[in-house]
VMD Tcl script that draws the C-alpha trace (Angstrom):
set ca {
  {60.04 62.65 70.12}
  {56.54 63.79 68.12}
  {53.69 61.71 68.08}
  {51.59 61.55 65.19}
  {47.67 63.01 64.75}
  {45.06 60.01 65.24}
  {42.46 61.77 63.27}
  {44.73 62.21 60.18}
  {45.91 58.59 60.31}
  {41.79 57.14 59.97}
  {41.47 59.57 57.42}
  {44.77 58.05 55.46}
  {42.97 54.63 55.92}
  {39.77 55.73 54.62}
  {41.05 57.10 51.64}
  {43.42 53.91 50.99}
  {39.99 51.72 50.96}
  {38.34 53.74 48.83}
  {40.77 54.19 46.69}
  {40.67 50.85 46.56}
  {37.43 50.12 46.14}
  {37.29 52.72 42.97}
  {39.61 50.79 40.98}
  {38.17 47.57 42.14}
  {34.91 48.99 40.41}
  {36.39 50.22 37.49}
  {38.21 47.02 36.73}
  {34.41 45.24 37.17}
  {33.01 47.54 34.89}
  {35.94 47.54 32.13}
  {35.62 43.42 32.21}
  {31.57 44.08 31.77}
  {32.08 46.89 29.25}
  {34.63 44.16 27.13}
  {32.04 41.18 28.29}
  {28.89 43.43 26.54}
  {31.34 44.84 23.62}
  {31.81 41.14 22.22}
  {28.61 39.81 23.55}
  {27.24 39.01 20.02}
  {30.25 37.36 18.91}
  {29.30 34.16 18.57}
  {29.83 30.78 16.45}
  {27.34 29.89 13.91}
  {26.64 25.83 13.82}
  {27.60 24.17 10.69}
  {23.94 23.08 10.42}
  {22.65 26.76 11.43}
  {22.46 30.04 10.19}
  {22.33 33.77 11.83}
  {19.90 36.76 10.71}
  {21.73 40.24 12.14}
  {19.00 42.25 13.07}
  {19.77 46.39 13.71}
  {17.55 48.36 15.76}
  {14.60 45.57 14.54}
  {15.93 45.48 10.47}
  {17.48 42.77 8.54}
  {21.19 43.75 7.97}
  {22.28 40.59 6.89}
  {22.94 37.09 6.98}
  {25.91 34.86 8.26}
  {26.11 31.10 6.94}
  {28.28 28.26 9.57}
  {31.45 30.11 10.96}
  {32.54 33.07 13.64}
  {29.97 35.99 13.40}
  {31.03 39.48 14.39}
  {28.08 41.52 15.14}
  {27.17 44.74 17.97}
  {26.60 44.19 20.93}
  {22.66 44.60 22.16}
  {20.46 46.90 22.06}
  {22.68 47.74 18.82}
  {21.98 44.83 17.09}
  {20.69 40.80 17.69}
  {21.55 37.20 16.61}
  {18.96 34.68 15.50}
  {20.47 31.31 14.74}
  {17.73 29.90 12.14}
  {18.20 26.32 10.85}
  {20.22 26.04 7.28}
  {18.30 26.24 3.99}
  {17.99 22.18 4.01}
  {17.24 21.20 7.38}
  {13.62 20.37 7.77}
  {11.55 21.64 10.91}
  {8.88 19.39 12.24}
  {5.70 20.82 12.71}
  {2.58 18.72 14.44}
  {-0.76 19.76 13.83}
  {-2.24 19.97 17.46}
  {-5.34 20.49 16.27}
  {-5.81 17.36 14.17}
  {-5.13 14.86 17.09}
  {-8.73 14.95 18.57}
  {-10.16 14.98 21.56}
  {-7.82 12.63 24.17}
  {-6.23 11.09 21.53}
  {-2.64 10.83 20.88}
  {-0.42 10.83 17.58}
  {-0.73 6.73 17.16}
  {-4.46 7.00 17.80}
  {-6.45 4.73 15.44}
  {-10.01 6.05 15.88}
  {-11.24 9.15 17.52}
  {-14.39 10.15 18.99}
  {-16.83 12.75 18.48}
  {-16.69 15.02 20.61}
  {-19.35 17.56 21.79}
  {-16.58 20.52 21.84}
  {-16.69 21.27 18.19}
  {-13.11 22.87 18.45}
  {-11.77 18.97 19.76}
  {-13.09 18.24 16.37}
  {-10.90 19.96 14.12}
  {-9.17 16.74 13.08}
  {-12.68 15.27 11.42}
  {-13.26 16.46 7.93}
  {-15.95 15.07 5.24}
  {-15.42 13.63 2.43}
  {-16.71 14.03 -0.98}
  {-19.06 11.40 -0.75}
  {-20.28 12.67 2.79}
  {-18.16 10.52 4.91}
  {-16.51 11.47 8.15}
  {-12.57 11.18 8.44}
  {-9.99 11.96 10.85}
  {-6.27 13.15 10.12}
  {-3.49 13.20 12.48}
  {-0.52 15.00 10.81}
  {2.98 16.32 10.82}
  {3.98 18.31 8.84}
  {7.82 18.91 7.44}
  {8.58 22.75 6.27}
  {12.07 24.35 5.59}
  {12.96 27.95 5.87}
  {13.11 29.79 1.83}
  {13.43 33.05 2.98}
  {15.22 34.24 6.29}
  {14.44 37.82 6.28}
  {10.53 36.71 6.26}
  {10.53 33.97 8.45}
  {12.66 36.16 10.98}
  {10.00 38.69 10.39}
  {6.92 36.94 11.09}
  {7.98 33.93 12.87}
  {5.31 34.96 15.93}
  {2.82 33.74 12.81}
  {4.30 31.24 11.59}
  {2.88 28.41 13.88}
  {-0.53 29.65 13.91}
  {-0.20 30.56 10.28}
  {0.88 26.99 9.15}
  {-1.89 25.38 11.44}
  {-4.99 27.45 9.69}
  {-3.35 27.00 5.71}
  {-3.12 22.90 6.58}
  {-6.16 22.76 8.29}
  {-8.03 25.18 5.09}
  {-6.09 22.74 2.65}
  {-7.16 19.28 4.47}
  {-11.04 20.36 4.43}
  {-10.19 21.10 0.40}
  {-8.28 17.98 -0.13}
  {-10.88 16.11 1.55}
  {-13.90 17.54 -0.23}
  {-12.31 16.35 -3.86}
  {-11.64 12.78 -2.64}
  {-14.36 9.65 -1.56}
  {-13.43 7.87 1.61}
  {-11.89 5.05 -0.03}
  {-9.22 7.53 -1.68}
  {-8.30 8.39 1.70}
  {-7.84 4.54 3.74}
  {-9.05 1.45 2.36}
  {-12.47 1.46 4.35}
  {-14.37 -1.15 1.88}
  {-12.28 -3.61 0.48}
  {-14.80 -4.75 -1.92}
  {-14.55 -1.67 -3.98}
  {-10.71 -1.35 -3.59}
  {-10.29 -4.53 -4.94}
  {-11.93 -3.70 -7.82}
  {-9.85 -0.59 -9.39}
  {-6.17 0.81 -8.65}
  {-7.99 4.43 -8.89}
  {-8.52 3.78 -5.18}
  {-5.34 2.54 -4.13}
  {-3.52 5.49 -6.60}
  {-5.84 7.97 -5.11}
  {-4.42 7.29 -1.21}
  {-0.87 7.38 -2.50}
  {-1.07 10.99 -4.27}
  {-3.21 12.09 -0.62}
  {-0.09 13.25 1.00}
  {1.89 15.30 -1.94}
  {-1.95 16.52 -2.79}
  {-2.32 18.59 0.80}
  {1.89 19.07 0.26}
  {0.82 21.49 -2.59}
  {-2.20 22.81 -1.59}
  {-0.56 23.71 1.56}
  {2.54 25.57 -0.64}
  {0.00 26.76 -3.12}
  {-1.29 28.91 0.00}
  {2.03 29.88 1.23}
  {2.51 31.28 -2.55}
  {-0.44 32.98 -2.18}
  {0.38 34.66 0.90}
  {3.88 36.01 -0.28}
  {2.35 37.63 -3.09}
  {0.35 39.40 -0.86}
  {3.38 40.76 1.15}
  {2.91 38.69 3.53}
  {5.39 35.53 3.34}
  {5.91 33.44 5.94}
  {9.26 32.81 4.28}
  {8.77 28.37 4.45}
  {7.78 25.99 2.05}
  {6.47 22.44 3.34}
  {8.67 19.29 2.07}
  {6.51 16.41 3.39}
  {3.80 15.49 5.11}
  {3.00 12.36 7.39}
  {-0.76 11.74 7.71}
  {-2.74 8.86 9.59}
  {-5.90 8.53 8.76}
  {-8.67 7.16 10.51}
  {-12.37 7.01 10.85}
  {-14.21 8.12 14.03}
  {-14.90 5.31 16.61}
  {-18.72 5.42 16.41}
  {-18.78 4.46 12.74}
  {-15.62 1.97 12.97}
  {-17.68 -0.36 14.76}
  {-20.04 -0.84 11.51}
  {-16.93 -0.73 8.99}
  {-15.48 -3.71 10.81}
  {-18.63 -5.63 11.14}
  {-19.39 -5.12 7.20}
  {-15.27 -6.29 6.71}
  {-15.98 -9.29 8.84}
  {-19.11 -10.18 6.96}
  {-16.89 -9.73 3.40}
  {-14.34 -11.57 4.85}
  {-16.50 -14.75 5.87}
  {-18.46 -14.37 2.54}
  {-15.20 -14.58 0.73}
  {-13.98 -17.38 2.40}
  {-17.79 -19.11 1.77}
  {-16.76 -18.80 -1.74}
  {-13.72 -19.66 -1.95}
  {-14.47 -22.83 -0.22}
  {-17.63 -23.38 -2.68}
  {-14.97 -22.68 -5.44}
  {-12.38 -25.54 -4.17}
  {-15.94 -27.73 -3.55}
  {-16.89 -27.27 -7.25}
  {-13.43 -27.80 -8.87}
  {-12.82 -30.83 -6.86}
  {-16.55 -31.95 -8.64}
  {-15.61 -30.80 -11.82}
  {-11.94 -32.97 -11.69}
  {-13.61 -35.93 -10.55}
  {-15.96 -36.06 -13.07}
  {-13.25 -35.47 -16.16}
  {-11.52 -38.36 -14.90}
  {-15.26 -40.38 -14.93}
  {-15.44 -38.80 -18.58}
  {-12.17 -40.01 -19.63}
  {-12.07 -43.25 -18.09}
  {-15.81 -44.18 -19.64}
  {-14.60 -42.75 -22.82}
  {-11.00 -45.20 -22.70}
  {-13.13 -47.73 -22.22}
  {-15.76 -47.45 -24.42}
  {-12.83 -46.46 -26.98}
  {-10.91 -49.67 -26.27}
  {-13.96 -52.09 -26.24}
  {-14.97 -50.77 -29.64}
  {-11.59 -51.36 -30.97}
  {-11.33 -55.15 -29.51}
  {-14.25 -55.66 -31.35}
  {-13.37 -54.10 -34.05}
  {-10.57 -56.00 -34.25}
  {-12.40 -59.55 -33.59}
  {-14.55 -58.67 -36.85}
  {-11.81 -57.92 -38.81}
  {-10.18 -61.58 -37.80}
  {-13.58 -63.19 -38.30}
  {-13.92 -61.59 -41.96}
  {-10.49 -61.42 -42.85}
  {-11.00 -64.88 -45.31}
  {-14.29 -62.73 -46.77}
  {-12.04 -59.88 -47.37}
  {-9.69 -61.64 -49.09}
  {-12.04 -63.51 -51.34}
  {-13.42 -60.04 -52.20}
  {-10.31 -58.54 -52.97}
  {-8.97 -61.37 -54.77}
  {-5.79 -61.58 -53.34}
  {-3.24 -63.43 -55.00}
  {-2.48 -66.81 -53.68}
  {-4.98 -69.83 -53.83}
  {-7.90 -69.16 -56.64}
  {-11.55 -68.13 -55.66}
  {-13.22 -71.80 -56.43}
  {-10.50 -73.35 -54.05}
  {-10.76 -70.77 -51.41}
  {-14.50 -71.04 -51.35}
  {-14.25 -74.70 -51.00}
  {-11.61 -74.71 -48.04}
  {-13.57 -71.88 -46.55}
  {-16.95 -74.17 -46.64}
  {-15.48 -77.11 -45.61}
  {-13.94 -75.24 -42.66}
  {-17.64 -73.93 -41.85}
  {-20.15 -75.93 -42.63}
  {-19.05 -78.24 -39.77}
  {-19.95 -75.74 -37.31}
  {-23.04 -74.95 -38.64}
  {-24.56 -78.78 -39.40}
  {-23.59 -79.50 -35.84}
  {-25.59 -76.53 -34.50}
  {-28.65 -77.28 -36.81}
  {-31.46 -79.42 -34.86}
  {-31.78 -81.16 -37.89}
  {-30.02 -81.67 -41.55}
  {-31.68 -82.70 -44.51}
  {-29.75 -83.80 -47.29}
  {-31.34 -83.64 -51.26}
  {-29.81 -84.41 -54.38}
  {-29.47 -81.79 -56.76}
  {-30.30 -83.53 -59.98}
  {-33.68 -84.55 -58.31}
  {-32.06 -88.43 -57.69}
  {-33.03 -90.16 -54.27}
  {-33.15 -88.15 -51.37}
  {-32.27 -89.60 -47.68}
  {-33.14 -87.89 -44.19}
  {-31.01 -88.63 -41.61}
  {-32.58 -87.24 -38.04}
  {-29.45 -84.79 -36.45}
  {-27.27 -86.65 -33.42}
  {-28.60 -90.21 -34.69}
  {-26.60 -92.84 -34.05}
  {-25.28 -94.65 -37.90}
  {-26.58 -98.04 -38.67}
  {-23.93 -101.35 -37.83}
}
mol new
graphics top color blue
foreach p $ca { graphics top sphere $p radius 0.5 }
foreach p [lrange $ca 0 end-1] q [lrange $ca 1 end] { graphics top cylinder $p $q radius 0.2 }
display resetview
């Protein structure tokens, strides 16, 4: 019966569990090899693109879909938004100092660098903008390029094109500060309507500039949201001179009502005096023309009974009235034959 050597068994063991342990290592390293191999397959967003960049140089350019690309160092994926998806931008600068987007007046402050946000106006006021800006991506391979710049880059052009947007304009072109004058023209109210695509094109004017210099930022800016304000020290006054308009206004328009209240009231005196006096005339009017109708007729010679008649009816008919009025009636003959007084309203002899 043999016995076997101890020593040669642990060495049997030993080189079992390294064995082992090899191809335990090289299976780790194959699934990391294959893990790093197809690292940079990837699936593009419908919404996205991807910008293949080889040893730091634009190969190409993958729309929505699988991407097959090297795996790093080799070459890297940048998913970019699509050619019509718009990238908000705010200008941090332009918020003032403390003050958030929504602000509605900002203060001076003593840091001029809080007080990027306040530009003057072309009739030397002061202004404040808080904006966001809206940009899309043109061209990839430059915004890929330089998109380190593109933040700061976008944040100097605005602010460049605000101070020369501002300088061409009045205050009232920019927010209806003084109502009276607004009132009085649509140049005004046209003016703050054209603001925002006015700083839209100065602000792709300068991007045009800059890409034919070589050096294209590779957006162009689609819209931009701006809400402008005046500082707090001076919106104190503006609102005291609007309160003052508004109560003068409201003075007049009361003095207005006052006057055409006066001026109805007296039409309808006019026209009532003038009905009167209108239908008075014509009662009278008409009493003359009954009173001289019998005149009339005698003058026109109507046809009917014959002038000598009608003169006789018409002085019997009147004479009465007039002998009874008289104080006294003397009577006389004509021919010059005896005449006989008889005293009026005495009584006639039995």
């Amino acid at each position: 019966m043999s016995t076997a050597d101890p020593t040669a068994r642990t060495e049997g063991a030993w080189a079992q569990a390294a064995q082992l342990s090899f191809r335990f290592l090289f299976l780790v390293v194959f699934v990391l090899a294959v893990g790093w191999a197809i690292s940079n397959c990837r699936q593009v967003p419908p919404d996205s693109r991807a910008i293949v960049l080889r040893f730091g140089t634009v190969v190409r350019q993958a729309r929505a879909g699988l991407l097959l690309a090297l795996p790093q160092p080799f070459e890297r994926v940048i998913i970019l938004p699509s050619a019509d998806r718009q990238i908000q931008f705010q200008i941090d600068a332009f918020q003032g100092a403390g003050a958030g987007s929504e602000a509605l007046a900002v203060s001076i402050s003593a840091n001029p660098r809080d007080n990027a946000g306040i530009l003057l106006t072309g009739d030397m006021s002061l202004v404040h903008l808080s904006a966001t800006l809206f940009y899309q991506i043109t061209d990839a391979n430059a915004y890929v390029l330089s998109s380190e710049h593109v933040a700061p880059g976008l944040a100097r052009l605005f602010t460049a094109s605000a101070v020369t947007v501002a300088a061409r304009r009045d205050l009232d072109t920019i927010l209806v500060a003084r109502p009276e004058r607004n009132s009085a023209s649509d140049a005004f109210r046209l003016g703050r309507e054209s603001l925002r695509s006015d700083l839209m094109n100065e602000v792709n004017r300068r991007l045009s500039d800059l890409a034919s210099q070589g050096a294209s930022l590779g957006i162009a800016v689609s819209r931009v949201d701006l809400l402008p304000s005046i500082p707090a020290e001076a919106k104190a006054a503006f609102d005291s001179v609007l309160y003052a308009m508004q109560n003068a206004e409201t003075a007049i328009a009361q003095a207005r009502t006052q006057a055409e209240l006066l001026t109805q009231r007296s039409n309808q005196g006019r026209d009532r005096i003038l009905t009167d006096a209108q239908a008075l005339a014509q009662e009278r009017i008409t009493q003359a023309r009954t009173r001289t109708d019998a005149i009339s007729a005698l003058s026109a010679n109507r046809e009917g009974l014959s002038g000598e008649m009608l003169e006789r009816q018409l002085y019997q008919e009147q004479i009465g009235k007039i002998l009874g009025a008289a104080g006294r009636v003397y009577s006389a003959d004509a021919e010059g034959g005896a005449r006989m007084i008889v005293p009026a309203g005495a009584e006639s002899a039995p």
